[in-house]
C-alpha positions as CSV (number, residue, x, y, z in Angstrom):
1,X,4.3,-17.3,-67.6
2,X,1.4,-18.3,-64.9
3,X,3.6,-21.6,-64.5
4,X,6.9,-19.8,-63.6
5,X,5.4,-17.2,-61.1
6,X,3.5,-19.9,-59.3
7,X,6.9,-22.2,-59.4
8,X,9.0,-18.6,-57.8
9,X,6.4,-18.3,-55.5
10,X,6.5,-21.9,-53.9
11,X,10.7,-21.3,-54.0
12,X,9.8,-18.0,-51.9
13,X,10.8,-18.1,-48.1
14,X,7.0,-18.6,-46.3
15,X,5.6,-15.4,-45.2
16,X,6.1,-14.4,-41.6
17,X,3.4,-15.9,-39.4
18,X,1.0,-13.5,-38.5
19,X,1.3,-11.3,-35.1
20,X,0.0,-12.7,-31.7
21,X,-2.0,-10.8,-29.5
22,X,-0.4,-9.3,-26.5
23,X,3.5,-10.4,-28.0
24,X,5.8,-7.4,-28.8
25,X,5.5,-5.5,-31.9
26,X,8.5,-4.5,-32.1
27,X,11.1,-5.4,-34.4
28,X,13.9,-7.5,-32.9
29,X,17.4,-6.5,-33.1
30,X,20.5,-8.8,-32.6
31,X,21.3,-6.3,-29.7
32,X,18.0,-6.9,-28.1
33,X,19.0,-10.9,-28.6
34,X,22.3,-10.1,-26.5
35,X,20.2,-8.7,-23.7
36,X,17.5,-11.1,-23.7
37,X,20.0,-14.1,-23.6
38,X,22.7,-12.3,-20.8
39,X,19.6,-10.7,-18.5
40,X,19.5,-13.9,-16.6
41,X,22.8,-13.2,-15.3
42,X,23.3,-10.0,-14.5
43,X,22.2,-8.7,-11.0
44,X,19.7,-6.4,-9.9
45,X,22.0,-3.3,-9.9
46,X,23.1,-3.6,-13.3
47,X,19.9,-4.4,-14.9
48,X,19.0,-0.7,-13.9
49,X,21.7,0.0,-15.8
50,X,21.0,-1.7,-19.0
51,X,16.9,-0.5,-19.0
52,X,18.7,3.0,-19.7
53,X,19.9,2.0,-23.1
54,X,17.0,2.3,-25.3
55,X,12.6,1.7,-25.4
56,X,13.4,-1.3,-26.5
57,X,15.9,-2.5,-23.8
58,X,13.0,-1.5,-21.3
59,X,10.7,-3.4,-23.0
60,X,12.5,-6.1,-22.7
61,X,13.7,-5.5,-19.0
62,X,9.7,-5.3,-17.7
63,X,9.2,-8.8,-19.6
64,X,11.9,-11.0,-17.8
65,X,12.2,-8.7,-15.1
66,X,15.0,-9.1,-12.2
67,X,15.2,-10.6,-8.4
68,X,15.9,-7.8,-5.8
69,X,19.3,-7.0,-4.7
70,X,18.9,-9.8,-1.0
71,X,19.9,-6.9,1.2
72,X,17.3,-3.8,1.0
73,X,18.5,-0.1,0.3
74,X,17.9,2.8,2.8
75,X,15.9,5.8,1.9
76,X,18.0,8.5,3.3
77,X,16.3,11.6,4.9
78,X,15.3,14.1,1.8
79,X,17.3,17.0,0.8
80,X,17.3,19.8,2.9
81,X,15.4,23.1,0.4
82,X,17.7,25.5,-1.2
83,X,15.3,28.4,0.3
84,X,12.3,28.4,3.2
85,X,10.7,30.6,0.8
86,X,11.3,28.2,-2.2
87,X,8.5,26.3,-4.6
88,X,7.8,23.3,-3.5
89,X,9.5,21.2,-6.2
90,X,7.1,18.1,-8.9
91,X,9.9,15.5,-7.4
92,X,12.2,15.4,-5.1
93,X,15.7,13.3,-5.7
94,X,16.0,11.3,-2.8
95,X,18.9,8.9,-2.2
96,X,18.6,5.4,-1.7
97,X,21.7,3.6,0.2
98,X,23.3,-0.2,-0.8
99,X,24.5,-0.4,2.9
100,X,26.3,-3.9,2.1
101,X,27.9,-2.5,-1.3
102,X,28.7,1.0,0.2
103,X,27.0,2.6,-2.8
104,X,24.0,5.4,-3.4
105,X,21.3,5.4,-6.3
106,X,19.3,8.6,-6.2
107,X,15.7,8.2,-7.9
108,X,13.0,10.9,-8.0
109,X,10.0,10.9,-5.9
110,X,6.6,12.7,-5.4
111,X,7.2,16.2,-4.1
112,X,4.7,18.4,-5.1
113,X,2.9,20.3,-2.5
114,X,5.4,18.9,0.6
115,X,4.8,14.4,0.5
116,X,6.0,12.3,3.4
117,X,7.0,8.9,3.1
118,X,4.8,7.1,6.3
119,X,5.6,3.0,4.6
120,X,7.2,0.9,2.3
121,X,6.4,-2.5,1.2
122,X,8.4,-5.6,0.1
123,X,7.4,-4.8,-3.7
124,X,9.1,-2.0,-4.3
125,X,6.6,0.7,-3.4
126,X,6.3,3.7,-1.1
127,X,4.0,5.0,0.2
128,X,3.5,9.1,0.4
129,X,1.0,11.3,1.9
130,X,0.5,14.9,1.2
131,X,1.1,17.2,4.2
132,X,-0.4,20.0,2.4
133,X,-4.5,20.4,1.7
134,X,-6.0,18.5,-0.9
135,X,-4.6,15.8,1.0
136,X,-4.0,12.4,-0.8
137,X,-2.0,9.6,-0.9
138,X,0.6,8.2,-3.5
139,X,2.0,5.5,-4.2
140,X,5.4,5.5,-6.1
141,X,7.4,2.7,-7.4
142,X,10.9,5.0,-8.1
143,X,12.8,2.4,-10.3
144,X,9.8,2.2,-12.5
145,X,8.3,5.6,-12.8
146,X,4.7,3.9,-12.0
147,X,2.7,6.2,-9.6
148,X,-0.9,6.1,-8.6
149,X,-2.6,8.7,-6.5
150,X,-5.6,7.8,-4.0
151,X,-7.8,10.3,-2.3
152,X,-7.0,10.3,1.7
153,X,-9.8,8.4,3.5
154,X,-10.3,10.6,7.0
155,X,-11.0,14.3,5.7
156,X,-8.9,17.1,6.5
157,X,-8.9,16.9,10.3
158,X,-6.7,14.1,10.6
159,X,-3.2,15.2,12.1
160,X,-0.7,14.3,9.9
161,X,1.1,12.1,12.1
162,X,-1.3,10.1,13.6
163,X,-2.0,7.1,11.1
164,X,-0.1,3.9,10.3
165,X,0.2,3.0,6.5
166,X,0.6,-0.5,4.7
167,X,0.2,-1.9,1.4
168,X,-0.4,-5.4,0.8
169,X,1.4,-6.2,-2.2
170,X,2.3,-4.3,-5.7
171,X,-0.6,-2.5,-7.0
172,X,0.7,-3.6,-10.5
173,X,0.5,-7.2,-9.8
174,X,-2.6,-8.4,-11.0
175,X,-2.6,-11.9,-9.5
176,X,-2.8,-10.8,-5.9
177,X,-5.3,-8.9,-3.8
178,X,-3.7,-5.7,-3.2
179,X,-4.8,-3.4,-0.6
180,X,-3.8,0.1,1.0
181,X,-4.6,-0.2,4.3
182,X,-4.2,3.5,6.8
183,X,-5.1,3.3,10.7
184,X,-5.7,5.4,13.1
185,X,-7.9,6.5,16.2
186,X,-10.3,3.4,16.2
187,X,-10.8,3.7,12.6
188,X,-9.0,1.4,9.8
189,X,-9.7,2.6,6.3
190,X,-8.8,-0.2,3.3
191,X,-9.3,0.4,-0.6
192,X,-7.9,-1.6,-3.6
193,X,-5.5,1.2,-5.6
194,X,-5.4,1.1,-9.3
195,X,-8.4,-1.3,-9.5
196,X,-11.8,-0.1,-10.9
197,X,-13.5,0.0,-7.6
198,X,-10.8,1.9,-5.9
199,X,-13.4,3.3,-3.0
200,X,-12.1,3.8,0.5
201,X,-14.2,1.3,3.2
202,X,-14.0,1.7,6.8
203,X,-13.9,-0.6,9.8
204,X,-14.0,-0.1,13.1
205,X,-11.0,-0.8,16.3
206,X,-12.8,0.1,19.4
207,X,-9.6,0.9,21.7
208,X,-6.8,0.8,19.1
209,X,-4.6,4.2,20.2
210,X,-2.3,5.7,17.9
211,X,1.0,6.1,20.0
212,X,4.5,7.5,17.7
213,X,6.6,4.9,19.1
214,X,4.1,1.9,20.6
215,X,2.1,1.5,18.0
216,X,2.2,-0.4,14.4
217,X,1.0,-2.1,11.8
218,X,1.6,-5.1,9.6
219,X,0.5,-6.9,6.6
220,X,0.8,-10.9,6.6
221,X,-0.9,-11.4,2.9
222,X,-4.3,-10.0,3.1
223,X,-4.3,-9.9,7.0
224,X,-3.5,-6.7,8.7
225,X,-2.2,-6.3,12.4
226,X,-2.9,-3.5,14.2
227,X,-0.6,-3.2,18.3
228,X,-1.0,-0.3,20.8
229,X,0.8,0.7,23.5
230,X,-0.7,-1.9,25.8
231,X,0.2,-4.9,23.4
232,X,-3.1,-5.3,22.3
233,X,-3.9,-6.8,18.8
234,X,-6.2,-6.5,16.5
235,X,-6.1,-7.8,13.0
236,X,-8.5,-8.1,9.7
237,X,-8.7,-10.4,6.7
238,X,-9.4,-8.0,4.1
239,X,-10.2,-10.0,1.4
240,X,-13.1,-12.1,3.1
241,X,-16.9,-10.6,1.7
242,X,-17.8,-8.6,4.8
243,X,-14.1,-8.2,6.9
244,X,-14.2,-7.6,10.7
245,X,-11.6,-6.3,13.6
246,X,-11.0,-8.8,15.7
247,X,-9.1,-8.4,19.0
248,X,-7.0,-9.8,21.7
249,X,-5.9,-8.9,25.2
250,X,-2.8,-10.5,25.3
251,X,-0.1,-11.3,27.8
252,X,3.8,-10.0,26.9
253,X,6.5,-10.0,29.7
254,X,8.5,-6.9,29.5
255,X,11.7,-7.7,28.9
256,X,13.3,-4.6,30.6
257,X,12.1,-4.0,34.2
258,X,8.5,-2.2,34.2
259,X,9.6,0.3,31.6
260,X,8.7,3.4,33.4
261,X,12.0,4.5,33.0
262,X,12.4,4.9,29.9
263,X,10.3,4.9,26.4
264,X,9.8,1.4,24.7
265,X,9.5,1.4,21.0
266,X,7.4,-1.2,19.7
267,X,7.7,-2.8,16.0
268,X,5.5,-5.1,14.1
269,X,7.1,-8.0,11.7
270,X,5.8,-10.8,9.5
271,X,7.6,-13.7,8.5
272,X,6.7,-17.0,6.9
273,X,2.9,-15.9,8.5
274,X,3.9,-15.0,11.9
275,X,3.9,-12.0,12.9
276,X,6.9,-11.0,15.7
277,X,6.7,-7.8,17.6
278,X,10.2,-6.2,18.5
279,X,10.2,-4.3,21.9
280,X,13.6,-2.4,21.9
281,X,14.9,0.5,24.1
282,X,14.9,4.3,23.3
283,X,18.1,4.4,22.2
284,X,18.5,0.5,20.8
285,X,21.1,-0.4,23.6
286,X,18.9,-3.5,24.0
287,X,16.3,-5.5,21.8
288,X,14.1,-8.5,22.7
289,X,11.8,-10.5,20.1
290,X,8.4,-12.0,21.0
291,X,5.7,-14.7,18.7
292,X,2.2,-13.8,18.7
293,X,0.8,-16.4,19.7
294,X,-3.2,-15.3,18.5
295,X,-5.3,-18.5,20.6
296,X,-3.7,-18.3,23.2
297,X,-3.7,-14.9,23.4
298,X,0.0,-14.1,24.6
299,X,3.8,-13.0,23.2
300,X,5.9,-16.2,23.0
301,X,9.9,-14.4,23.7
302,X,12.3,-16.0,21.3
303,X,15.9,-15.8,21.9
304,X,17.1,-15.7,18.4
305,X,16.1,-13.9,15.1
306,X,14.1,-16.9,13.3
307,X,15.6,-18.1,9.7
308,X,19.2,-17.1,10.3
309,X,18.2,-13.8,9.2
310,X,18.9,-10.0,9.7
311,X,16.2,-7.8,11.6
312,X,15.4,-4.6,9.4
313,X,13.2,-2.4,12.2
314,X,11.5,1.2,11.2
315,X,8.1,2.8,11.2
316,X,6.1,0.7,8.3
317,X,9.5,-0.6,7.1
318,X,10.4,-3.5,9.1
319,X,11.3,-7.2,7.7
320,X,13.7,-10.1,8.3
321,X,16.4,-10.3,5.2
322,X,19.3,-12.7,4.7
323,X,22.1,-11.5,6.4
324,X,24.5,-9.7,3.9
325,X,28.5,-8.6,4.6
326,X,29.8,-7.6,7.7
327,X,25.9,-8.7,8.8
328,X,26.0,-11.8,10.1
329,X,22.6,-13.5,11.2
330,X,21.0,-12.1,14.2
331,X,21.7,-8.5,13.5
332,X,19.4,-5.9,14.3
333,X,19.2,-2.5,12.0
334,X,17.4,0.2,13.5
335,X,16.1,3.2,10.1
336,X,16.8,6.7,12.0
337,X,13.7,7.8,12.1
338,X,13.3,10.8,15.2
339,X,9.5,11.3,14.3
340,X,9.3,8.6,16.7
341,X,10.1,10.5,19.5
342,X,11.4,13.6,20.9
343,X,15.1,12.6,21.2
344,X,16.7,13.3,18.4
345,X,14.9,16.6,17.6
346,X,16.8,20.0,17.1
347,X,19.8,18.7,15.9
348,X,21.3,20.5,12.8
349,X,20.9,19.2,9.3
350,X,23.2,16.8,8.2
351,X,24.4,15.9,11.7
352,X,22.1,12.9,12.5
353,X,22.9,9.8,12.1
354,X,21.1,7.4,9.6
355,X,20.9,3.7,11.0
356,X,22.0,1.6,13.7
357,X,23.3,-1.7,14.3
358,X,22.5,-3.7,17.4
359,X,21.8,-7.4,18.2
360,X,19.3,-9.3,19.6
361,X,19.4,-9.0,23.3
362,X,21.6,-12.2,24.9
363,X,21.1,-11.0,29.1
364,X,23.8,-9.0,28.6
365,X,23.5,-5.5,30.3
366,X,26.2,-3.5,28.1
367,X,25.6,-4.2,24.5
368,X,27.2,-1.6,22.2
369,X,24.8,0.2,19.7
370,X,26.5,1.3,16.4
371,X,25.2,4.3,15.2
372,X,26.3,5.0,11.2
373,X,26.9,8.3,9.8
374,X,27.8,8.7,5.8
375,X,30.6,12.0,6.4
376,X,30.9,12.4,2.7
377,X,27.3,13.8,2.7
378,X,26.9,15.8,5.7
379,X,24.9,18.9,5.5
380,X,22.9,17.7,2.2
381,X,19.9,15.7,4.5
382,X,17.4,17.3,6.9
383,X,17.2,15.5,10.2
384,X,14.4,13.8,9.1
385,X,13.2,10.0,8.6
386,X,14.8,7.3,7.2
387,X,13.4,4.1,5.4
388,X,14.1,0.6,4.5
389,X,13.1,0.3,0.9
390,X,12.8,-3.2,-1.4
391,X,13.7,-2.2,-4.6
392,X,11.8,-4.3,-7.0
393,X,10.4,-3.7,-10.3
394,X,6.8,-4.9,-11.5
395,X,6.6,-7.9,-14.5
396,X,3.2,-6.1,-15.2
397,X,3.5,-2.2,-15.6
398,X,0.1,-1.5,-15.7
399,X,0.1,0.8,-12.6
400,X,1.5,3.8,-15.1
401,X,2.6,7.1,-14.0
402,X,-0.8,9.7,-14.7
């Protein structure tokens, strides 16, 4: 009897080897095998799709993850309220525009107590701030669901439009240093959300202005750029020890007469760890592209967007993509965003337009502007800001939602 059992047991199939840390627990299905082995080929939009199946389908989607769609999606203007007298609503649905595909995706966002998108980042994160006392910040990843909420850095006498916003990187990405960065009046605040020392640390800009549509900000890894009115720069590396502001006095030729005449709006960019400043008229009829150049202290023009690419400009939004259909390299897309000035103020809800199309400036004196409306929704948005957002979604979803 001992010598059968022990001869069935050595016939048995071996036991399954034991679990390893940090692989998934779950139980595989053949399913799950059909979406692990077809992920790699689906795009970006219909991966969302697919991470609505089942937990399990999700699981699987945060592990393998998918590249972003090449040509961003714009954040269209929030919902106008049903009532004035209305609640203030947990989220907000806001709708997010494939301009290239001609298709929306609506995802929810923070909307408790009245938020305002100020940035977005190339990581798939917004960044919020609330209008409304306690004030705060949040950032929001809207495919994922993460979320993390940061106390606001200034007290409660800061206006509410008078700060720039960056992030860094994805909070939820481990690997890198990531950093919230907020400027204003000769102040920058910096902190690192989601990690355990998440305190707020303060350096000073001695003569950094905040101006609606001169100044900006940009992000070049850990670096941060800071430009006023005057085209002076100042920047940061905030992940040396002890970080300081450094600043330059530097020459730029203004590429339309002396500009009394009419409001220049100014726009920070970083590519391949340059950053490019974008002086463009009030109403976009013509753009011109400048290099900073840091030793020698001056704007180097360029007559050409740099990389064959497409120019996304908007208020902590801006980035060079590839160029997409019907956008051929050297496009310029302006995100409608009137905050930036008084212009397009007053106008009823649901009449403004949401982005325009323009091109660098060649010398000519009469380039046409395209401004694009979306009829089929008219009346649903207020006339408020629009942004460029990078849909993206994190390999490592520890940034959860609280």
């Amino acid at each position: 009897m001992r010598r059968s059992a022990r001869r069935r047991a050595m016939a048995a199939a071996p036991p399954p080897p034991p679990p390893v840390p940090g692989k998934n627990p779950r139980a595989v299905l053949p399913g799950d095998r059909l979406f692990a082995t077809l992920a790699h080929y689906v795009s970006f939009t219909d991966h969302l799709r697919i991470r609505l199946v089942c937990q399990t389908w999700r699981f699987f989607s945060r592990r393998i993850g998918r590249p972003p769609p090449p040509f961003p999606w714009l954040m269209l203007p929030e919902p106008a309220p049903a009532s004035p007298s209305a609640p203030s609503p947990v989220t907000v649905r806001r709708q997010f525009y494939d301009i290239p595909g001609g298709r929306p995706y609506a995802y929810d966002v923070p909307g408790e107590g009245y938020h305002r998108c100020v940035a977005t980042s190339a990581y798939g994160w917004l960044v919020f701030v609330a209008v409304d006392a306690p004030r705060r910040l949040v950032l929001a990843n809207p495919v994922s669901g993460a979320r993390l909420v940061v106390a606001w850095p200034f007290g409660e006498k800061t206006p509410n439009g008078r700060f720039h916003a960056a992030l860094t990187s994805s909070p939820a990405d481990r690997s890198r240093a990531c950093f919230l960065v907020v400027a204003t009046d000769r102040l920058v605040a910096y902190c690192r959300p989601g990690h355990q020392d998440q305190a707020w640390r303060t350096l000073r800009a001695p003569g950094f202005r905040h101006e609606a549509p001169a100044s900006d900000i940009v992000s070049v890894g850990t670096t941060v750029y800071l430009v006023d009115g005057r085209r002076k720069v100042w920047r940061a590396d905030l992940a040396d020890p002890e970080p300081k502001m450094e600043r330059r006095n530097t020459a730029c030729p203004l590429p339309f007469g002396d500009g009394e005449s009419t409001i220049l709006r100014h726009y920070l960019v970083g590519s391949l760890g340059h950053v490019h400043i974008v002086i463009a008229e009030e109403h976009h009829a013509r753009v011109a592209l400048f290099r900073l150049d840091w030793d020698k202290r001056m704007w180097v023009p360029g007559d050409r967007v740099p990389g064959d690419r497409v120019l996304l400009l908007g208020r902590g939004c801006s980035a060079f993509v590839p160029p997409a259909a019907g956008r051929p390299p050297g496009m310029v897309l302006f995100a409608h965003q009137p905050s930036l000035s008084d212009v397009d103020r007053g106008r009823a809800a649901g009449l403004a337009w949401f982005w325009a199309e323009s091109r660098l400036n060649d010398g000519s004196e009469d380039v046409l502007v395209l401004k694009k409306t979306m009829q089929h929704r008219q009346g649903e948005f207020t006339a408020g800001d629009s942004f460029w957002f990078f849909p993206a979604i994190d390999p490592d979803e520890t940034a959860r939602p609280p």
